[in-house]
C-alpha positions in Angstrom: -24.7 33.6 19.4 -23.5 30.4 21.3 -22.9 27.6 19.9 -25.7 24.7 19.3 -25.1 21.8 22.5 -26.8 19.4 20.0 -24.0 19.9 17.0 -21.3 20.3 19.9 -22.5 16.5 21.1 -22.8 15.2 17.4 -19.1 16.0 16.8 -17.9 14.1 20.1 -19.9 10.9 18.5 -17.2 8.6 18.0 -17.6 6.0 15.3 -17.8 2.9 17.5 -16.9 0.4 15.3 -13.8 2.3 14.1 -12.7 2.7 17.5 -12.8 -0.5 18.1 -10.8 -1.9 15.3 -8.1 0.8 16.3 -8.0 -0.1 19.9 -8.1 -4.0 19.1 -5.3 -3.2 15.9 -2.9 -0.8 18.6 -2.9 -3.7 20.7 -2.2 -5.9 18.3 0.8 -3.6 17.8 1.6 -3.3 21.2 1.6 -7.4 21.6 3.9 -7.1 18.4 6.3 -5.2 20.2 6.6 -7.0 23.3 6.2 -10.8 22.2 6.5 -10.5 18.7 10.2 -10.7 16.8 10.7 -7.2 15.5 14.2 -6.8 15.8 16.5 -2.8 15.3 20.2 -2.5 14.9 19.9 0.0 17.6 20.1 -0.2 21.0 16.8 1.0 22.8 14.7 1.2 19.6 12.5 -1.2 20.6 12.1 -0.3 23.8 11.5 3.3 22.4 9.1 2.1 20.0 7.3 0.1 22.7 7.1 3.9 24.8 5.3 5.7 21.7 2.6 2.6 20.9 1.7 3.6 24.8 1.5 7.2 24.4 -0.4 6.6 21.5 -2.9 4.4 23.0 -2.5 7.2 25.6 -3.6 9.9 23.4 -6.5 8.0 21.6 -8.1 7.7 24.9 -7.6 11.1 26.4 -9.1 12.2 22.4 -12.9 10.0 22.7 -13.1 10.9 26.3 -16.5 12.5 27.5 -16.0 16.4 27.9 -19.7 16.4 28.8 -18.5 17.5 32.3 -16.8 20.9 30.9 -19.9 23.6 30.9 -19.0 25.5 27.8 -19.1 23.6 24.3 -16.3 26.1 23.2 -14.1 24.6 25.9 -15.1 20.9 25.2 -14.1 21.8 21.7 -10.8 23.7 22.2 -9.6 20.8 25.1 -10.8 17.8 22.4 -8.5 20.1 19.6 -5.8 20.2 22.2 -5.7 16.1 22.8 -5.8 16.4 18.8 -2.6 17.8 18.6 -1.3 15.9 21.7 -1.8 12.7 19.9 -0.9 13.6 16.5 2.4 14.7 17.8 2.7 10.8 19.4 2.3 9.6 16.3 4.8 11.2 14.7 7.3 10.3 17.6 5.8 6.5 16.8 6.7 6.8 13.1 10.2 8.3 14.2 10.5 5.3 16.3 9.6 2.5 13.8 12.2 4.0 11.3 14.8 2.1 13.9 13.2 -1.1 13.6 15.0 -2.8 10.3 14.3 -7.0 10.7 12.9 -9.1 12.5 10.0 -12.6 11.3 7.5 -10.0 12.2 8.9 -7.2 10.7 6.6 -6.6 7.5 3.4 -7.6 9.2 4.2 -5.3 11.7 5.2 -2.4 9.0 2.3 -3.4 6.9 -0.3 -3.1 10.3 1.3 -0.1 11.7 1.3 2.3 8.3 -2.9 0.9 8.1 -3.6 1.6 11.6 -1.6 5.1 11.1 -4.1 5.7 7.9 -6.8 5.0 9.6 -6.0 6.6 12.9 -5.4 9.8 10.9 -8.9 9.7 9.3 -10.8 9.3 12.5 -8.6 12.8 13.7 -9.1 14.4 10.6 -12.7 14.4 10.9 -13.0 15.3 14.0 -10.6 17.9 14.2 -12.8 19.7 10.6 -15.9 19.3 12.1 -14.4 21.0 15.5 -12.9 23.8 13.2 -16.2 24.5 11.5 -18.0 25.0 14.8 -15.2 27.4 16.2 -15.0 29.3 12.8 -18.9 29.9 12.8 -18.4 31.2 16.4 -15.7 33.6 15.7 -17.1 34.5 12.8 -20.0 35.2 14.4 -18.5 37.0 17.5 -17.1 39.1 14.3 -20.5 39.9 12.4 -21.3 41.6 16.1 -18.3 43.6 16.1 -19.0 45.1 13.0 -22.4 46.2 13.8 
């Protein structure tokens, strides 16, 4: 049995109001970065850092973007899960790269707005990515049940 187009749709609906306060917080981030004074002992950090925050905003667009276009909801799903991964990996390159940055006058702020943005951007995957899960488990589960028979 396919799956339903309806419950494919409902799990691309994107929480406008969340995705707002992440874009308008990862530029804050980015404006952090670039005019702001966080400072690493490092050479390069920052300019490192400044490279993830863009691969994240990156990542969080290519995530919410309209796979309408794709004809099977199993491919919308499994391309979506694939920009999933993509972005949670570019997070974890963004946390590597704020490790290096160690001073600073906007050094907490940006800590303290970075680790929420990071909780929150992590929720907002996390549901997605389970609700995409469930849809693919009842297919192949499914696809299994017709096997057996």
């Amino acid at each position: 049995m396919p799956l339903d187009p309806a419950r494919v749709r409902a799990t691309f609906d994107f929480d406008a109001e969340t995705l707002a306060g992440l874009r308008r917080d990862w530029l804050a981030l980015l404006d952090l970065s670039v005019f702001g004074e966080v400072k690493s002992s490092k050479i390069g950090a920052i300019d490192r850092l400044r490279r993830r925050l863009l691969e994240i905003g990156e990542g969080l667009r290519s995530l919410i973007n309209d796979r309408s276009w794709i004809p099977q909801p199993r491919e919308q799903i499994k391309g979506a899960m694939g920009a999933s991964v993509k972005l949670r990996d570019a997070l974890l390159g963004l946390e590597r790269a704020a490790q290096s940055v160690d001073g600073g006058a906007d050094f907490a702020r940006f800590e303290r707005e970075l680790l929420d943005f990071r909780q929150r951007l992590l929720k907002l995957i996390e549901n997605h990515e389970n609700a995409w899960a469930s849809l693919l488990e009842e297919l192949y589960a499914e696809d299994e049940d017709e096997d057996e028979e």
